[in-house]
C-alpha positions in Angstrom: 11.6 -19.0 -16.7 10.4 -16.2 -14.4 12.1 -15.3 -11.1 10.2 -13.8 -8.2 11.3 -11.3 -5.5 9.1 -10.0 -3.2 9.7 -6.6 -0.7 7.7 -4.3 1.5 7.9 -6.6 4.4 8.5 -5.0 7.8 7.0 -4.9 11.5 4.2 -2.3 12.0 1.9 -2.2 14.6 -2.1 -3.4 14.1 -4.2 -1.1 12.1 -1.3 0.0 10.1 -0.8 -1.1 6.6 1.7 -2.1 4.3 2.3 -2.3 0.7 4.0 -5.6 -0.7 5.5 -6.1 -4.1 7.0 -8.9 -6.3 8.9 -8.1 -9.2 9.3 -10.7 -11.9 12.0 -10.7 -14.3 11.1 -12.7 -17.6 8.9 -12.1 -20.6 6.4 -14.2 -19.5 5.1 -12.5 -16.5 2.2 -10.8 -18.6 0.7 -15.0 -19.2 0.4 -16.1 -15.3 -1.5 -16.0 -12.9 0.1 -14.3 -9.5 -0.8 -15.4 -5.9 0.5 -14.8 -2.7 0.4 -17.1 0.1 1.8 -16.9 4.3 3.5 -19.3 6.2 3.9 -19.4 10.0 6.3 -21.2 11.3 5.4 -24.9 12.1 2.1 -24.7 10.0 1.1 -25.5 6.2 1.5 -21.9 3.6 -1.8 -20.8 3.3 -3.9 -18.8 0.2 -4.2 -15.1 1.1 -5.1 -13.9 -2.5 -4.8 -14.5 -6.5 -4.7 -12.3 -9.8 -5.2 -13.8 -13.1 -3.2 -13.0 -15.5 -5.5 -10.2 -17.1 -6.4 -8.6 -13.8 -9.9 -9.6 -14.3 -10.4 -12.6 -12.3 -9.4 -11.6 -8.4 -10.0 -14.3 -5.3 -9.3 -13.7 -1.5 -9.5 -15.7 1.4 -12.1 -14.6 3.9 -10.0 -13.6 6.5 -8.3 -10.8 4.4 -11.7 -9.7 2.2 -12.1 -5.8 3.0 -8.2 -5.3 3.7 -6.0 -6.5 1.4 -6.1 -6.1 -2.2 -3.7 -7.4 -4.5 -3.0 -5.7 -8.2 -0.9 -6.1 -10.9 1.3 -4.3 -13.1 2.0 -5.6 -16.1 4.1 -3.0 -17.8 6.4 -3.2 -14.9 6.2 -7.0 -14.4 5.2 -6.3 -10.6 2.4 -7.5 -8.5 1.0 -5.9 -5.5 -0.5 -6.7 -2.2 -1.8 -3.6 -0.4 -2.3 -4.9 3.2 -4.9 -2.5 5.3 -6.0 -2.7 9.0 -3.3 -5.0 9.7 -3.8 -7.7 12.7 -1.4 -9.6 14.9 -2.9 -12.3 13.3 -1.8 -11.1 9.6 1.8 -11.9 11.1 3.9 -14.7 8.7 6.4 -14.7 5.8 4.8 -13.5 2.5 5.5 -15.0 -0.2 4.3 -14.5 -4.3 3.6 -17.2 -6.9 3.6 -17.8 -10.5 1.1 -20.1 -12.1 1.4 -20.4 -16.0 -1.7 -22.9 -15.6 -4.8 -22.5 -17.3 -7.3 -24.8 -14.7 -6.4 -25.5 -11.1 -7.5 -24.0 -8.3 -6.0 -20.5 -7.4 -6.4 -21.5 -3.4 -4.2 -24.7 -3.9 -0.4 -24.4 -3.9 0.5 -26.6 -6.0 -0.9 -25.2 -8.8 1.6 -22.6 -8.9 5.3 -23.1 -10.8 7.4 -20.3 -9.7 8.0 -19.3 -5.8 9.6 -16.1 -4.7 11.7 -16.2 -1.3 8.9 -14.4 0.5 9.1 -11.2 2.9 8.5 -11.5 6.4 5.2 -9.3 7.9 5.2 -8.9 11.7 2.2 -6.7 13.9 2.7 -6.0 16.9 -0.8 -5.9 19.1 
């Protein structure tokens, strides 16, 4: 079973950037695939971007294309999301997913197994 913890979360002001991270501990990490997702409060958690497990195979949604990037260590059992020109609009809780899934769709939640706590992003206009 892998357990996820993300950091990096914090309140910056628009056009900064910030560097998120979620460490996984278990020998698996290496076989999923990693998202991250945001939630606002009162509204569904929503796809921001997805890794597959080899690195090769990358998705974003539109709204983030050209800022954000997302990477993954697997030596270190990390995963990365490298936030650029941050907008008021980028502000929610963060959070990282597991999927040991071979078919599903990366945007969908539920195809992922393993949910970290998430980290809370606010920008200030």
């Amino acid at each position: 079973q892998v357990l996820l913890e993300e950091s990096g979360g914090g309140l910056v002001q628009a056009g900064d950037s910030l560097r998120l991270s979620c460490a996984a501990s278990g020998s698996t990490f290496s076989s999923a695939s990693m998202g991250w997702f945001r939630q606002v409060p009162g509204q569904e958690r929503r796809f921001v971007a997805a890794i597959n497990w080899t690195g090769g195979t990358i998705y974003y949604e539109d709204s983030v294309k050209g800022r954000f990037t997302i990477s993954r260590d697997n030596a270190k059992n990390t995963v990365f999301l490298q936030m650029n020109s941050l907008k008021p609009e980028d502000t929610a809780e963060y959070y990282c997913a597991a999927s040991f899934r071979r078919a599903g769709n990366y945007y969908n939640p539920a195809r992922y197994d393993v949910w970290g706590q998430g980290t809370q992003v606010t920008v200030s206009a």
